[in-house]
Structure formats: structure tokens, C-alpha cells
PyMOL commands that place a pseudoatom at each C-alpha (Angstrom):
pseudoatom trace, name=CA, resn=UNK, resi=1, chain=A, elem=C, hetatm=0, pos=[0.000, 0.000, 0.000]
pseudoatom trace, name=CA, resn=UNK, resi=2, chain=A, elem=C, hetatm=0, pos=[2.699, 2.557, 0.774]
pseudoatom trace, name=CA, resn=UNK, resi=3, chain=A, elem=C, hetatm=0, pos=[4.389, 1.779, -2.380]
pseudoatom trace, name=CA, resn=UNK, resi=4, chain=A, elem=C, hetatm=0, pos=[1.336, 2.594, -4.124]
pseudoatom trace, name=CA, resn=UNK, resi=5, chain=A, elem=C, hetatm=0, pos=[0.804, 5.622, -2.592]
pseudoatom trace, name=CA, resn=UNK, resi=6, chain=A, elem=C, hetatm=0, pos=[4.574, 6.661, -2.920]
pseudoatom trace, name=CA, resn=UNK, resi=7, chain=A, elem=C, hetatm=0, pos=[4.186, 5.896, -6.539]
pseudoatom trace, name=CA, resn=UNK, resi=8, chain=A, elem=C, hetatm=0, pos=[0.548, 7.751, -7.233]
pseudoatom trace, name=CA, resn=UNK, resi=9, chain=A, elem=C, hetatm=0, pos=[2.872, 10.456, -5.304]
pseudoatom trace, name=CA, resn=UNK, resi=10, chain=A, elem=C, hetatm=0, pos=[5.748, 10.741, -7.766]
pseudoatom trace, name=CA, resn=UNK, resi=11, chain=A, elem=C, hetatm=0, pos=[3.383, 10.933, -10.652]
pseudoatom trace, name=CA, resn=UNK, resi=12, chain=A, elem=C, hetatm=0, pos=[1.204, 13.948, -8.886]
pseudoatom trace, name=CA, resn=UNK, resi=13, chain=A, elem=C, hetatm=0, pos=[4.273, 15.249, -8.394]
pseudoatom trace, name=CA, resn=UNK, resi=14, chain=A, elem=C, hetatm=0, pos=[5.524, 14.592, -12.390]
pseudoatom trace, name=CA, resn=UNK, resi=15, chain=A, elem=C, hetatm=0, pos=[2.523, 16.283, -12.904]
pseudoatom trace, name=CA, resn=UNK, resi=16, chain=A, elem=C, hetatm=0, pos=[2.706, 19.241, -11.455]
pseudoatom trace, name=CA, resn=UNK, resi=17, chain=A, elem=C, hetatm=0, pos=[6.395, 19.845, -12.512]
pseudoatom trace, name=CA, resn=UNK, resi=18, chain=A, elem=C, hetatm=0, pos=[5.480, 19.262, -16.077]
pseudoatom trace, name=CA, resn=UNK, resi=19, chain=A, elem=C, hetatm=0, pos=[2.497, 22.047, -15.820]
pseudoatom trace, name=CA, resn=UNK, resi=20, chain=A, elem=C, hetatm=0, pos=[4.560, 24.353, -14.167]
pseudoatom trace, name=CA, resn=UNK, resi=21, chain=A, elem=C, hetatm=0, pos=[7.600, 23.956, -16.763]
pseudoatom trace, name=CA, resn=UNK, resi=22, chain=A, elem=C, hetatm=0, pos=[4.322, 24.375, -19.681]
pseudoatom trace, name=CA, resn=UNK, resi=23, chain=A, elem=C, hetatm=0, pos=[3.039, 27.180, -17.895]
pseudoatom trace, name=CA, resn=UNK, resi=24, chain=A, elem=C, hetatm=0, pos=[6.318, 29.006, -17.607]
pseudoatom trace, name=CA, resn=UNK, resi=25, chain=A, elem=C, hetatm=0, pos=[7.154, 28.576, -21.256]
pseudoatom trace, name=CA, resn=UNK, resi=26, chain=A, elem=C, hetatm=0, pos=[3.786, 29.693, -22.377]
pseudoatom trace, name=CA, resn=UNK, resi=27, chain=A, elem=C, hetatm=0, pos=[4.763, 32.712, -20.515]
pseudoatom trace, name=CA, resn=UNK, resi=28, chain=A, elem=C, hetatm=0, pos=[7.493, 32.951, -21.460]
pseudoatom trace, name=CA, resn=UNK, resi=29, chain=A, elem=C, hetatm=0, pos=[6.451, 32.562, -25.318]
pseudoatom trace, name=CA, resn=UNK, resi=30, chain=A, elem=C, hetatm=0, pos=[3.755, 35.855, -24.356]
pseudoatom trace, name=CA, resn=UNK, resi=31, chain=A, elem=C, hetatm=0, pos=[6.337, 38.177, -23.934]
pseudoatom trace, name=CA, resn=UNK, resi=32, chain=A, elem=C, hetatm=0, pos=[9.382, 36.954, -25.737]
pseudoatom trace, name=CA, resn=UNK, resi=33, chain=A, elem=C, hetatm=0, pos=[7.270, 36.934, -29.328]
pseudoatom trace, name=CA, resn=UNK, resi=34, chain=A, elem=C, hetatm=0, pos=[9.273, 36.650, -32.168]
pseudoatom trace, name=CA, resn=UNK, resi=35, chain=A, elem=C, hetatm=0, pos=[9.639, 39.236, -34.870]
pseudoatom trace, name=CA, resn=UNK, resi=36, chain=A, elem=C, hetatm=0, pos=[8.411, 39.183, -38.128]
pseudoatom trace, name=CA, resn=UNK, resi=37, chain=A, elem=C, hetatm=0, pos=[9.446, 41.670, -40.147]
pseudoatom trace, name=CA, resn=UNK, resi=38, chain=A, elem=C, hetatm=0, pos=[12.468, 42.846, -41.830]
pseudoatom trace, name=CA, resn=UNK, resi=39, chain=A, elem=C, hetatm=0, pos=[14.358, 46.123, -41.011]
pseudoatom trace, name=CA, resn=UNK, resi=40, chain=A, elem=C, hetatm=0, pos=[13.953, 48.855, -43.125]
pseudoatom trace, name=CA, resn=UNK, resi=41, chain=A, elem=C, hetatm=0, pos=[17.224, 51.077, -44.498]
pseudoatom trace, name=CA, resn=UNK, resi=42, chain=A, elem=C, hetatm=0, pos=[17.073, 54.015, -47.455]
pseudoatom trace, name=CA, resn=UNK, resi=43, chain=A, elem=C, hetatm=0, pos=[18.100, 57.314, -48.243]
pseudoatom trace, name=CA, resn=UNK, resi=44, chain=A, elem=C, hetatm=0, pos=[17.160, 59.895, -50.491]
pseudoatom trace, name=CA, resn=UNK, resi=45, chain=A, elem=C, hetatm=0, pos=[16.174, 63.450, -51.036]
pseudoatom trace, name=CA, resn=UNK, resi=46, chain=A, elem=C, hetatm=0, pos=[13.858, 65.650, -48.122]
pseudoatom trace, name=CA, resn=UNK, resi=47, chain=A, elem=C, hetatm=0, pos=[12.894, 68.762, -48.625]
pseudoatom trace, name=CA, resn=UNK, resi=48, chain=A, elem=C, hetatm=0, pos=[12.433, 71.602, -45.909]
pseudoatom trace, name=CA, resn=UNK, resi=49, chain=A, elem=C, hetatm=0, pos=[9.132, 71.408, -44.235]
pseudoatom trace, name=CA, resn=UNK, resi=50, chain=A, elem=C, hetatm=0, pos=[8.741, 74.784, -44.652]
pseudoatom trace, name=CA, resn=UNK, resi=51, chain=A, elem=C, hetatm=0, pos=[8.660, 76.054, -48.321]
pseudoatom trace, name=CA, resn=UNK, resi=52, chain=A, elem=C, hetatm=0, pos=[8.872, 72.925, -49.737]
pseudoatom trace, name=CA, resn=UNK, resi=53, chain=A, elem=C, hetatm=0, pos=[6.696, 71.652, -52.752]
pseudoatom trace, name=CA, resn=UNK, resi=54, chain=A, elem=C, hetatm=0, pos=[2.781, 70.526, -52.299]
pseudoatom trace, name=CA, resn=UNK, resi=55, chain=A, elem=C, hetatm=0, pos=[3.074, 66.574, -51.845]
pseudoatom trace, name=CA, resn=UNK, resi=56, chain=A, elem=C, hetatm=0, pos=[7.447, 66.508, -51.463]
pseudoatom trace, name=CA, resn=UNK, resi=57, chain=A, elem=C, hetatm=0, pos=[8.708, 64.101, -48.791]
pseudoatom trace, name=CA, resn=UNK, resi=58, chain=A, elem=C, hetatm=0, pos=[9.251, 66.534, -45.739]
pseudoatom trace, name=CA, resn=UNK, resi=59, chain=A, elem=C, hetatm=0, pos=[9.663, 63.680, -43.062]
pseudoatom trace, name=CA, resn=UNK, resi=60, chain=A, elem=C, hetatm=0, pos=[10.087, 60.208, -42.160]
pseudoatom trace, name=CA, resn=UNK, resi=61, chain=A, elem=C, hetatm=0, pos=[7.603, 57.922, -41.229]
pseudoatom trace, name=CA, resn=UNK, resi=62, chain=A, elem=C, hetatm=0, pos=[9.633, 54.729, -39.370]
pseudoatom trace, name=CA, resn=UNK, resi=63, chain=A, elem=C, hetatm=0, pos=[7.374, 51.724, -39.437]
pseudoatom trace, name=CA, resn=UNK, resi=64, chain=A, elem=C, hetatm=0, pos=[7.439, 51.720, -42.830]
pseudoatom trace, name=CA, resn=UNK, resi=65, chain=A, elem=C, hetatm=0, pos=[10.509, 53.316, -43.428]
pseudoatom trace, name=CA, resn=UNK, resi=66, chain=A, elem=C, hetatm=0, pos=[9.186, 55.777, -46.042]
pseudoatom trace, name=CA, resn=UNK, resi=67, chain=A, elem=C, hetatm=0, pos=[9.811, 59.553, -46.775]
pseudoatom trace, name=CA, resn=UNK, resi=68, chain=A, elem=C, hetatm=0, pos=[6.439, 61.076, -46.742]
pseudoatom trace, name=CA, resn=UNK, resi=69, chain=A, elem=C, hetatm=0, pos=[5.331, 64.745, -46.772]
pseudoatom trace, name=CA, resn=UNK, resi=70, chain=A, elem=C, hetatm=0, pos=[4.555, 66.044, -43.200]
pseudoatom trace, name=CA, resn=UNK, resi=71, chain=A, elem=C, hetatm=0, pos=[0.923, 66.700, -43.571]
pseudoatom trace, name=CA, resn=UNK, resi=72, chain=A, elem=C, hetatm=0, pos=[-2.190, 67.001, -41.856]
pseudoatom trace, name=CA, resn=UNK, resi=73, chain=A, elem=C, hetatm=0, pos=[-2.494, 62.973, -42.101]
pseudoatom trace, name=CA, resn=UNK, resi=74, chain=A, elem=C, hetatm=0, pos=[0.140, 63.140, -39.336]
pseudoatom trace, name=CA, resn=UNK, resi=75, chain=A, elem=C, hetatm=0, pos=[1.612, 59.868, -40.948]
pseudoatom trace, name=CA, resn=UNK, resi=76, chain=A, elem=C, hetatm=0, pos=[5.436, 60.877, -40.277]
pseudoatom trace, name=CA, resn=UNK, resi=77, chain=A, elem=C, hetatm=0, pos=[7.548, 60.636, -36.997]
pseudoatom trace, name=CA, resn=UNK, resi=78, chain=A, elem=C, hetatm=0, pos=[10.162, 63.129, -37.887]
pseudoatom trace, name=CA, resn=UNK, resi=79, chain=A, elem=C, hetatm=0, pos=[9.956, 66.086, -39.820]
pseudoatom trace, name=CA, resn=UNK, resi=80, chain=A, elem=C, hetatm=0, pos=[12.612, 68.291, -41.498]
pseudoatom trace, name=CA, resn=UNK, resi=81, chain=A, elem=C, hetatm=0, pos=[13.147, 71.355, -41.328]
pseudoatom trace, name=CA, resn=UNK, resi=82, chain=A, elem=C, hetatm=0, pos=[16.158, 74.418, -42.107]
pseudoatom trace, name=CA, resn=UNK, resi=83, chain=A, elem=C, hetatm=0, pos=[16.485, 77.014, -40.086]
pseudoatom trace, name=CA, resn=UNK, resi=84, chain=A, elem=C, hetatm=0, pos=[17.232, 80.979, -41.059]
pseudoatom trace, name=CA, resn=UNK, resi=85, chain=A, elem=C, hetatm=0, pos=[20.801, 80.238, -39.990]
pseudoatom trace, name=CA, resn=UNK, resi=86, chain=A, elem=C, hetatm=0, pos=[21.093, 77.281, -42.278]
pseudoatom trace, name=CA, resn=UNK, resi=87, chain=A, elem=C, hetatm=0, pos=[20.980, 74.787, -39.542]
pseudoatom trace, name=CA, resn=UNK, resi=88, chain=A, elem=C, hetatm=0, pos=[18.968, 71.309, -39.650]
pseudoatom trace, name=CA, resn=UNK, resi=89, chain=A, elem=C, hetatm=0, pos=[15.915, 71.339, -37.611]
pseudoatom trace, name=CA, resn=UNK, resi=90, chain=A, elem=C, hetatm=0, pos=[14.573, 67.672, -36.588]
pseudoatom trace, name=CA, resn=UNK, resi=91, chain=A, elem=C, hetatm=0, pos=[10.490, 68.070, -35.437]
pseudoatom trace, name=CA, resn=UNK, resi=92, chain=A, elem=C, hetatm=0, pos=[9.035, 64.991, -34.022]
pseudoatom trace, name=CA, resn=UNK, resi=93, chain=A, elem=C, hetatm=0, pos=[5.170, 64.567, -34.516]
pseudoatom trace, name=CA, resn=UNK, resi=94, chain=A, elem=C, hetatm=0, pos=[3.618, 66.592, -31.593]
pseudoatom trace, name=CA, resn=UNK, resi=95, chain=A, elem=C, hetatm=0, pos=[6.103, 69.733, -32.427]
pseudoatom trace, name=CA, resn=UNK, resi=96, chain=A, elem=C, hetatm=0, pos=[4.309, 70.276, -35.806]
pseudoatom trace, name=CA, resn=UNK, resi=97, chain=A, elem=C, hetatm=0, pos=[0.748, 68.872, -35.079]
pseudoatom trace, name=CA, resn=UNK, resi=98, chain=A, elem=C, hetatm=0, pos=[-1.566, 71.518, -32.886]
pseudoatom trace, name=CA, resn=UNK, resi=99, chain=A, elem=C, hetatm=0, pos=[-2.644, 70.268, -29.488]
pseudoatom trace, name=CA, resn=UNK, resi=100, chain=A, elem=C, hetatm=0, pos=[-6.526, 69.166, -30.940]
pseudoatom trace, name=CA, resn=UNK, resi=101, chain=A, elem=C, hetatm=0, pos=[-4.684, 66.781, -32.941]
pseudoatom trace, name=CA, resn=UNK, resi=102, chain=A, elem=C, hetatm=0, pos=[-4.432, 62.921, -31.995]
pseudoatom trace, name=CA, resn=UNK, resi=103, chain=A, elem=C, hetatm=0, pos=[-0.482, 62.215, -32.098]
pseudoatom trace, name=CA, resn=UNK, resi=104, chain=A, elem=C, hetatm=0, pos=[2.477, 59.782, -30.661]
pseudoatom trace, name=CA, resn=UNK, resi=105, chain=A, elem=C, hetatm=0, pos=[5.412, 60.870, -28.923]
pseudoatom trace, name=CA, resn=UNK, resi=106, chain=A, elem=C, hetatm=0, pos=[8.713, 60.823, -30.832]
pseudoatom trace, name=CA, resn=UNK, resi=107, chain=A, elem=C, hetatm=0, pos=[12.007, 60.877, -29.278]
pseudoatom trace, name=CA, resn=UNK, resi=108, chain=A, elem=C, hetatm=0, pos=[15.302, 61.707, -30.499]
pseudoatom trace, name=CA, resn=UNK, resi=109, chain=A, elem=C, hetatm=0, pos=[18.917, 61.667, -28.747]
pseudoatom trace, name=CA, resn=UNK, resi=110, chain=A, elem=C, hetatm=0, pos=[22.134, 62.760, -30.687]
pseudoatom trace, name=CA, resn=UNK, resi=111, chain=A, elem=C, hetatm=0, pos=[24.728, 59.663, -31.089]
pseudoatom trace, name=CA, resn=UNK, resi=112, chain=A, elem=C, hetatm=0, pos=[28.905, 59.783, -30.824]
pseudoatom trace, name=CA, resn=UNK, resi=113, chain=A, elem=C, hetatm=0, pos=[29.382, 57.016, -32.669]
pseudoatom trace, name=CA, resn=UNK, resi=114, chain=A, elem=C, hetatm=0, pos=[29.319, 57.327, -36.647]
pseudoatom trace, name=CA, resn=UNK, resi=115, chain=A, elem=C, hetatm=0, pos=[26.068, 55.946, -38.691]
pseudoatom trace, name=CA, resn=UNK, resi=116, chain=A, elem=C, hetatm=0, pos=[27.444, 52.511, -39.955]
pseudoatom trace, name=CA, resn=UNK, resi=117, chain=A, elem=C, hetatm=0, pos=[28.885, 51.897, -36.085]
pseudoatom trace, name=CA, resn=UNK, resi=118, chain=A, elem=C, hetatm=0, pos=[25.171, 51.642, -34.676]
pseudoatom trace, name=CA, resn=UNK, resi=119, chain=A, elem=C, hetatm=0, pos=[23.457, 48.346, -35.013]
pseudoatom trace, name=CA, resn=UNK, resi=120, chain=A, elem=C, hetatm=0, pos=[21.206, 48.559, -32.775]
pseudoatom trace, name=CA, resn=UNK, resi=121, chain=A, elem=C, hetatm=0, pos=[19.066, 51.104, -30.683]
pseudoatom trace, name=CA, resn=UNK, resi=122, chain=A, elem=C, hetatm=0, pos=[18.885, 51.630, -27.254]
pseudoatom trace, name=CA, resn=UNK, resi=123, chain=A, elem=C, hetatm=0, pos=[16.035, 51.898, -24.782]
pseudoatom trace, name=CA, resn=UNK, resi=124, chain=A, elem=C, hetatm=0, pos=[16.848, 55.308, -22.731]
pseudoatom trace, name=CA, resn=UNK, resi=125, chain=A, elem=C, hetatm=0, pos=[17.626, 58.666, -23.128]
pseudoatom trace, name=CA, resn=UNK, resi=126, chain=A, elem=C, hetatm=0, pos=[15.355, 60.473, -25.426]
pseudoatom trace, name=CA, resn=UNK, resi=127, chain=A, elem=C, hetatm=0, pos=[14.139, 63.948, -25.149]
pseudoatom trace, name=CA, resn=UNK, resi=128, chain=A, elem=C, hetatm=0, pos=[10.465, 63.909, -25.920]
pseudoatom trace, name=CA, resn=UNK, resi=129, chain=A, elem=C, hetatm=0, pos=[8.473, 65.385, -28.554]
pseudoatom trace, name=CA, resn=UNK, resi=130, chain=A, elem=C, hetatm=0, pos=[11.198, 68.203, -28.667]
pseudoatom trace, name=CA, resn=UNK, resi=131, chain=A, elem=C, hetatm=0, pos=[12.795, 69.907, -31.810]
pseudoatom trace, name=CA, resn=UNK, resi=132, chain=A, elem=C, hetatm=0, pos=[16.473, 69.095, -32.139]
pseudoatom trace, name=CA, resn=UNK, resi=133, chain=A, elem=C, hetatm=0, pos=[18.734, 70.874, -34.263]
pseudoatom trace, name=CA, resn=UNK, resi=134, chain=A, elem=C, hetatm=0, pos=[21.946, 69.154, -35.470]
pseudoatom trace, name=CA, resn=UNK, resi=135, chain=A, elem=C, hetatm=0, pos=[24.731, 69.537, -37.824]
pseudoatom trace, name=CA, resn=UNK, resi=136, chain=A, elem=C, hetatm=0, pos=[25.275, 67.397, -41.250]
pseudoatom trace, name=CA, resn=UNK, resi=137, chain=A, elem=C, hetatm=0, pos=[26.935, 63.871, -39.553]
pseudoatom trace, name=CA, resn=UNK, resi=138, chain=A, elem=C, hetatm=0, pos=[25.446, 64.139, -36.846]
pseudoatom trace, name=CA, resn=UNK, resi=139, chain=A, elem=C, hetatm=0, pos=[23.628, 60.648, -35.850]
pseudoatom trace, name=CA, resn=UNK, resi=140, chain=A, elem=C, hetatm=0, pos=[20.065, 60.410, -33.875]
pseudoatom trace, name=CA, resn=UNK, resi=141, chain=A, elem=C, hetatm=0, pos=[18.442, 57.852, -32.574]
pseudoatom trace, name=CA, resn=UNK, resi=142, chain=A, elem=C, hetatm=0, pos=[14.850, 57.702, -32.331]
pseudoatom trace, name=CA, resn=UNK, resi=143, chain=A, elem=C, hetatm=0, pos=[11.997, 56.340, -30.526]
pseudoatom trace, name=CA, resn=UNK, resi=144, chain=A, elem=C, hetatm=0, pos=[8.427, 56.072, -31.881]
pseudoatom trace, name=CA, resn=UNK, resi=145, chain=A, elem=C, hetatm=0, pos=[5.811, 55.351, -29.530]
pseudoatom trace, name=CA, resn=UNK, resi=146, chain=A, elem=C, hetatm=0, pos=[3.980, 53.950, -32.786]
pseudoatom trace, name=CA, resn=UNK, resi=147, chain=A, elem=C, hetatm=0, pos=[0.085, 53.180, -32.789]
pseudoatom trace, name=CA, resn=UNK, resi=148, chain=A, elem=C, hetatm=0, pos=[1.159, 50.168, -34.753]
pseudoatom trace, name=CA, resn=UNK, resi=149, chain=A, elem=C, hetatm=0, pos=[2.312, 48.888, -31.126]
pseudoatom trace, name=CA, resn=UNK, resi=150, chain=A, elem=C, hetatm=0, pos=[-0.435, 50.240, -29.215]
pseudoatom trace, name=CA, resn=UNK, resi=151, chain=A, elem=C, hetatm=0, pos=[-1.816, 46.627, -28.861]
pseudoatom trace, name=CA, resn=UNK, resi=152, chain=A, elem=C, hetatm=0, pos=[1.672, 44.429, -28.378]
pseudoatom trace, name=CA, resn=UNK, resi=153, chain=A, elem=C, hetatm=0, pos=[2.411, 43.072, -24.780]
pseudoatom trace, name=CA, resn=UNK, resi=154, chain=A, elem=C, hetatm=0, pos=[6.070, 43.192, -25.990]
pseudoatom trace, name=CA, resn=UNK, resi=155, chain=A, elem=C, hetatm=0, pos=[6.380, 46.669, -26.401]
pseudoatom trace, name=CA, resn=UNK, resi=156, chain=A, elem=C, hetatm=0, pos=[5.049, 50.407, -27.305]
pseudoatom trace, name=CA, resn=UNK, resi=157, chain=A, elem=C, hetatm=0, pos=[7.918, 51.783, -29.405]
pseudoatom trace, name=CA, resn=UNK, resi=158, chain=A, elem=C, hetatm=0, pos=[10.055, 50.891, -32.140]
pseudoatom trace, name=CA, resn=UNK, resi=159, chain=A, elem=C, hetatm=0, pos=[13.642, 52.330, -32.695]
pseudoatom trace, name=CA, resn=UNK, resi=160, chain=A, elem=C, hetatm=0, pos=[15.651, 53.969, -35.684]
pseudoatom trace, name=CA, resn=UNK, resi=161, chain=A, elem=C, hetatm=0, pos=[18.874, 56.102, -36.384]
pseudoatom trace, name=CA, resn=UNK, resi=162, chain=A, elem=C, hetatm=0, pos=[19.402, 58.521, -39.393]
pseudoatom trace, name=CA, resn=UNK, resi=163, chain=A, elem=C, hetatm=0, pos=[21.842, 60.839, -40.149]
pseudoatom trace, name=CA, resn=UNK, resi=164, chain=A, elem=C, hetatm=0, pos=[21.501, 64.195, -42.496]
pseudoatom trace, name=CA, resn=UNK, resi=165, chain=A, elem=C, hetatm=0, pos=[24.259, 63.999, -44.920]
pseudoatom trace, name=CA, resn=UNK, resi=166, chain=A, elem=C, hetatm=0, pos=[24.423, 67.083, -46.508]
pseudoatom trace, name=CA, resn=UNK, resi=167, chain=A, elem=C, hetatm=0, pos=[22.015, 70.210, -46.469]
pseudoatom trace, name=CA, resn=UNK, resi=168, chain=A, elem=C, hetatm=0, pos=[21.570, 72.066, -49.856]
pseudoatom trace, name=CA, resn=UNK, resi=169, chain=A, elem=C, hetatm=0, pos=[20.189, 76.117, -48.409]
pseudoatom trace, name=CA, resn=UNK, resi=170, chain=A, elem=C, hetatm=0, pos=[19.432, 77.308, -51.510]
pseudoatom trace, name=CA, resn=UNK, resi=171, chain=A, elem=C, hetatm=0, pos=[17.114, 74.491, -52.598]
pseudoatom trace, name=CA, resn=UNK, resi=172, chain=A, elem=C, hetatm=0, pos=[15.944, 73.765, -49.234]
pseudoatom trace, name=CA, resn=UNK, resi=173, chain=A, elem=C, hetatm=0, pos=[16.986, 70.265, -49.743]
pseudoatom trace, name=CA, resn=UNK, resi=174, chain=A, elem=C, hetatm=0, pos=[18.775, 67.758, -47.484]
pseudoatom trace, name=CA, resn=UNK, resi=175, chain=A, elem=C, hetatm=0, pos=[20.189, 64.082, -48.271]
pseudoatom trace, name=CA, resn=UNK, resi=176, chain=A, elem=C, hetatm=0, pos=[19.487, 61.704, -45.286]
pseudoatom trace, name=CA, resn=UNK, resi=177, chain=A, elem=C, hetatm=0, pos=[20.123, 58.374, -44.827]
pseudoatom trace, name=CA, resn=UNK, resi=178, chain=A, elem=C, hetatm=0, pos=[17.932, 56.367, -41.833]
pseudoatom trace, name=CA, resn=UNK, resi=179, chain=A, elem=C, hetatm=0, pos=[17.243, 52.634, -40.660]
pseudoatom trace, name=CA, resn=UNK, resi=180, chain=A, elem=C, hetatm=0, pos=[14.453, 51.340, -38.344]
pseudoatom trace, name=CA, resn=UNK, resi=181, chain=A, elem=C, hetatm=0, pos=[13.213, 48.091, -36.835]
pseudoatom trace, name=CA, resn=UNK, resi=182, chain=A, elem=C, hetatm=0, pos=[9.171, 47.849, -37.526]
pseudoatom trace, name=CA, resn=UNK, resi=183, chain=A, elem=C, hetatm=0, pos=[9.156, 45.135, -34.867]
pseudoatom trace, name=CA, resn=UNK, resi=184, chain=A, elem=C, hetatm=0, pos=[7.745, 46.487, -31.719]
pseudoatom trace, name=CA, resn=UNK, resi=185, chain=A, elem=C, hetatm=0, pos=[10.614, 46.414, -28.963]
pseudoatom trace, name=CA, resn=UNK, resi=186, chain=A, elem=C, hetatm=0, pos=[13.247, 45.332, -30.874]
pseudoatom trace, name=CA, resn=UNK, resi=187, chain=A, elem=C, hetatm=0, pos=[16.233, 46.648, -31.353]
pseudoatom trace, name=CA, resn=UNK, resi=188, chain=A, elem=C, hetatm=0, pos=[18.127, 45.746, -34.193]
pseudoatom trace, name=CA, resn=UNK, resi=189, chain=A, elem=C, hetatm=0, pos=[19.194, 47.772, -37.259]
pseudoatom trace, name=CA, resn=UNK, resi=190, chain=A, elem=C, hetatm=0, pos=[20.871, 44.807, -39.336]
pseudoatom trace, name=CA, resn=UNK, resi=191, chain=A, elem=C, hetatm=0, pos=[19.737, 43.777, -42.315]
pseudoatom trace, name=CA, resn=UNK, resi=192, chain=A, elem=C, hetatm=0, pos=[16.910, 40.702, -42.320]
pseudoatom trace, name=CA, resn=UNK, resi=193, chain=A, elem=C, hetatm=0, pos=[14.064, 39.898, -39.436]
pseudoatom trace, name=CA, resn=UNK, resi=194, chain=A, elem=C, hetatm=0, pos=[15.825, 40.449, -36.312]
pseudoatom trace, name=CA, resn=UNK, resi=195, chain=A, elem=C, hetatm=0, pos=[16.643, 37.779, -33.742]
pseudoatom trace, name=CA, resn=UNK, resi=196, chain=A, elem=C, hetatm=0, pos=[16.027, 39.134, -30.557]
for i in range(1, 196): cmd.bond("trace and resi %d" % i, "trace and resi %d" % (i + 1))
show_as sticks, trace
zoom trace
């Protein structure tokens, strides 16, 4: 009798360590999703957000990794602007749109490193929804807090870097280059679906 008590015991007991190890990894599995889509790299031509042609790509939407004109869709993250010095002005969202208008916080932080250094993002240190003027080679980092994420228990933002390569005054033109990960919380800027 004992023995079959001891034994009903050890599989109660199998039991419960085999529910526990399937709960943990289901658990686990919620929050450590993987991604699914590929990072997103280009450059091009933006024009000055100010004076620049009806319809011309005046900012940068992330997710999709598009230029896009800063209009009153509000489908950008950053926009572009030049300054009456000359200098590069970087607006996230809420810096253009006026306060009765539904928006996402942007944030930016100015890099040391150089463009093709940065392969990933990092989580801390943004200012938020503040303009940000920088020099040609300069690097930022961003953070969108992007509605596409709105609904993932992973994360609310995705990350990118760009870099304004050179600034043409007279046309109001710059040439950027700029990377992002789509996948909400990760961090990667490599090329492909990121691993982690």
C-alpha cells in the first residue's frame, strides 16, 4: 500500500512539474514573441518642411521606413526642417501637429558614434516630442511610440537612427540616410528579421 501511494505520489508530483515547466514557457512565449518583419534602411532626397513643394517628402515615417510629406495625415515621426541660420531642424510629430490633434510621442537623442557603427538602438535617453537641431553627420536615434504597437504586450515603441548627410540652403533640400526596426521592442538595425 505505501508503495502505491509513494508511486501515485511521484506521478502527482511529475505532474505538477510538467504544468509548471508548460506554464512558464507559455509565458514565457507571451512576452518573448518573435519578430516578423524585416528592417527597413534608405536614403534619399527631403525637402524643408517649410517652403517645400505641395506633396514633397518633408519627413520620415519609421514603421514603414518611407519619406512622406509632413501633412495634416500626421503619418510621419520626424519632420525636417532648415532654419534661417542654415541649420537642420529635426520636429518629431507633436512639435508640428496643434494640441486638438491625436499624435504619438517621438524621441530623439544625438549619437557619438558614426552611422554605420550603430546596429542597434537603445532603450533610454530620449528627449520627448522636442525639436532638435543638429549639424550634417550628426547621428540620432529615435523612438516612436507607434500606434502600430499600441496593442503588443512586448512593447510600445520601435527604434531607428538617421543621419543628415548634406544640407543644400538654396534648394531647401537635405540628403538623409535612416534605418528602423518595424518590430515592436526590438532593437536591431541589421539587415533581415531580427533575432532578438
Amino acid at each position: 500500500m505505501p508503495e502505491r501511494i509513494s508511486a501515485k505520489m511521484r506521478g502527482v508530483a511529475a505532474l505538477a512539474v510538467g504544468t509548471v515547466a508548460i506554464a512558464t514557457a507559455s509565458c514565457k512565449g507571451l512576452t518573448d514573441l518573435p519578430a516578423g518583419l524585416s528592417t527597413v534602411a534608405d536614403s534619399g532626397i527631403i525637402y524643408a518642411i517649410n517652403g517645400a513643394p505641395s506633396g514633397a517628402p518633408t519627413a520620415v515615417h519609421f514603421f514603414t521606413g518611407s519619406r512622406t510629406a509632413a501633412d495634416a495625415s500626421f503619418f510621419f515621426d520626424v519632420a525636417f526642417d532648415i532654419d534661417a541660420s542654415g541649420n537642420v531642424v529635426l520636429l518629431p510629430q507633436r512639435t508640428v501637429a496643434s494640441q486638438l490633434t491625436t499624435t504619438h510621442g517621438v524621441g530623439l537623442q544625438k549619437s557619438s558614434l558614426a552611422y554605420d557603427a550603430i546596429t542597434s538602438g537603445i532603450k533610454s535617453g530620449y528627449r520627448a516630442d522636442t525639436a532638435l537641431v543638429v549639424n550634417p553627420g550628426q547621428v540620432v536615434l529615435v523612438q516612436v511610440q507607434d500606434p502600430a504597437c499600441a496593442v503588443s504586450i512586448a512593447s510600445t515603441s520601435i527604434y531607428g537612427k538617421l543621419v543628415v548627410l548634406s544640407v543644400d540652403t538654396a534648394a531647401r533640400t537635405m540628403q538623409i540616410q535612416y534605418a528602423s526596426d518595424p518590430n515592436c521592442g526590438f532593437l536591431s538595425f541589421q539587415p533581415g528579421i531580427p533575432k532578438n
